[in-house]
matplotlib code that plots the C-alpha trace (Angstrom):
import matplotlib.pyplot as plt

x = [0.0, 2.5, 1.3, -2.1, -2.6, -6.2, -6.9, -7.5, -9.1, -11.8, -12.5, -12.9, -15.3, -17.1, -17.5, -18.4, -20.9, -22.3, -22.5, -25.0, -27.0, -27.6, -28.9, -30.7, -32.1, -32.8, -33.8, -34.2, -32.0, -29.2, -25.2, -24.1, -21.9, -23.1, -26.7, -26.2, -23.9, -26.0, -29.1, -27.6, -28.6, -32.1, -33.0, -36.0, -34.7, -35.5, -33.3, -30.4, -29.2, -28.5, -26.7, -24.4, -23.9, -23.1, -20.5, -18.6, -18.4, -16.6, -14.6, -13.8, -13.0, -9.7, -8.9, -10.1, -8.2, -5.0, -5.3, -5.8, -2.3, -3.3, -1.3, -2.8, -1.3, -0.4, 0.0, 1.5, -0.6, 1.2, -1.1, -1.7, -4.7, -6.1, -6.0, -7.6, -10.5, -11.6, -11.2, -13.3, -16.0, -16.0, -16.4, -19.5, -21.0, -20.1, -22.4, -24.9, -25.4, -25.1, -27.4, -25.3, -22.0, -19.6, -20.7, -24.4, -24.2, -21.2, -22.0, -25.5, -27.3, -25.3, -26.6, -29.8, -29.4, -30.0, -29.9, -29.3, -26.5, -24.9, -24.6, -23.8, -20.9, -19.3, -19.1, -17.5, -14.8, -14.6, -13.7, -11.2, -9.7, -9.3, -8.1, -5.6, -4.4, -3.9, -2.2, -0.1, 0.6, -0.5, 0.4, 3.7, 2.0]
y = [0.0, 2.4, 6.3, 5.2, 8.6, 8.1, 11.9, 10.9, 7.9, 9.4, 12.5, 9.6, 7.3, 10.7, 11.8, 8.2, 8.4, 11.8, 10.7, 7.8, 9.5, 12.3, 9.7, 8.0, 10.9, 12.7, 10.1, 7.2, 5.6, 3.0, 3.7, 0.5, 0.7, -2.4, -1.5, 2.0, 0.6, -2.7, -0.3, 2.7, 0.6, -0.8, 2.5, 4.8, 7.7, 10.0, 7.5, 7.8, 11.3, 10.6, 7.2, 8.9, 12.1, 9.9, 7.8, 11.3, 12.1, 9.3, 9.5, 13.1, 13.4, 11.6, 14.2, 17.6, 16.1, 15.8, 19.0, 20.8, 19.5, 16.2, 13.0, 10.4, 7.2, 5.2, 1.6, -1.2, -3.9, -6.9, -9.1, -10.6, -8.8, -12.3, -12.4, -9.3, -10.1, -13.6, -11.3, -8.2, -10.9, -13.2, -10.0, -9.5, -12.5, -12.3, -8.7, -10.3, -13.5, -11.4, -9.3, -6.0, -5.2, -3.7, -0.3, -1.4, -4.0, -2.4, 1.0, 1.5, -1.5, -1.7, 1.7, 0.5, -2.3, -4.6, -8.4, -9.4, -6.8, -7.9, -11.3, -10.5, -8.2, -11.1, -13.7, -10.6, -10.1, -14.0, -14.6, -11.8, -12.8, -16.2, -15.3, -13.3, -16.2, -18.7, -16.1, -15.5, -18.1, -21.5, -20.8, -18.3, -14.7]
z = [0.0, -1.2, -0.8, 1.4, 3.3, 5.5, 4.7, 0.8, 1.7, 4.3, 1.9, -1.1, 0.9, 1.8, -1.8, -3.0, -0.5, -0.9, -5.0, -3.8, -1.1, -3.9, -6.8, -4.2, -2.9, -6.2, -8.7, -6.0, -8.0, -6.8, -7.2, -8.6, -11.3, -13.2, -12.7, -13.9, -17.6, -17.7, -18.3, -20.4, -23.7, -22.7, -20.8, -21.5, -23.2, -20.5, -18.3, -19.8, -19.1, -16.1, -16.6, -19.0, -16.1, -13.6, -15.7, -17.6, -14.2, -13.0, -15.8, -15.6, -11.7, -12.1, -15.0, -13.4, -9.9, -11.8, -13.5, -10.1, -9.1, -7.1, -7.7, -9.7, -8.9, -12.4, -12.9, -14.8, -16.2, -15.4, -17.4, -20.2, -22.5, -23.1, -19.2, -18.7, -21.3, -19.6, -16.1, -17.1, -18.8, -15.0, -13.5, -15.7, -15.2, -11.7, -11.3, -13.1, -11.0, -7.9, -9.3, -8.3, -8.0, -4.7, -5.2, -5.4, -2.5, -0.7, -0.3, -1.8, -0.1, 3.2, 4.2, 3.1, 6.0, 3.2, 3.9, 0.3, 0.2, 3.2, 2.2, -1.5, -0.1, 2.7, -0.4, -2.8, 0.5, 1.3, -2.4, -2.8, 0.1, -1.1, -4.5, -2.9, -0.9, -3.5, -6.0, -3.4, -1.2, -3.3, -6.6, -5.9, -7.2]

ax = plt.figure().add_subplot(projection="3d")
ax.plot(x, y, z, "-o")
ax.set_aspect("equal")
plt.show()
């Protein structure tokens, strides 16, 4: 966890939060990534102004943060594309069995006190958790 400063962390987790609490709150709508692509090509057309809001904006914070002088960590993908395919397609199959994803369980339907969502999110932390162990411990990641 190289550069993890708690100040960035807390003001991130505040703004992800206050980003859910206002869809909620002003469409009644959910935060949950998946939910929010997975509709943008079935949508009603009056639906998908905000769908496409909500994602320029995720997309844009990273940008306007940088050019406001803040530190944008970069990355090196390790992986093979093929890799990355199969992954980004398990992940998508994965949101769509669970019906939801972490941000919609995690942070949208935990502070809903949501049963489903609790249980959805312990078998999304169990099964990191365990990926994370054989990677590193049983196969030598």
């Amino acid at each position: 966890m190289n550069g993890f400063t708690p100040a960035h962390a807390l003001i991130g987790g505040a703004l992800i939060g206050a980003a859910a609490a206002v869809l909620w709150l002003g469409l009644g709508r959910i935060a949950g990534i998946s939910g929010i692509v997975g509709g943008l090509m079935t949508a009603a057309r009056g639906d998908r102004g905000w769908r496409l809001a909500f994602l320029a904006g995720v997309m844009a914070v990273p940008v306007i943060y940088r050019l406001a002088g803040g530190l944008v960590p970069t990355g090196e993908l390790v992986a093979s594309p093929t890799l990355v395919i199969v992954g980004g397609l398990l992940v998508g199959l994965g949101t769509r069995l669970g019906g939801g994803c972490t941000s919609g369980h995690g942070v949208c339907g935990l502070a809903r006190l949501s049963p489903r969502s609790a249980t959805a999110t312990g078998v999304f932390m169990a099964v990191a958790a365990l990926t994370v162990f054989l990677h590193r411990h049983v196969l030598g990641g």
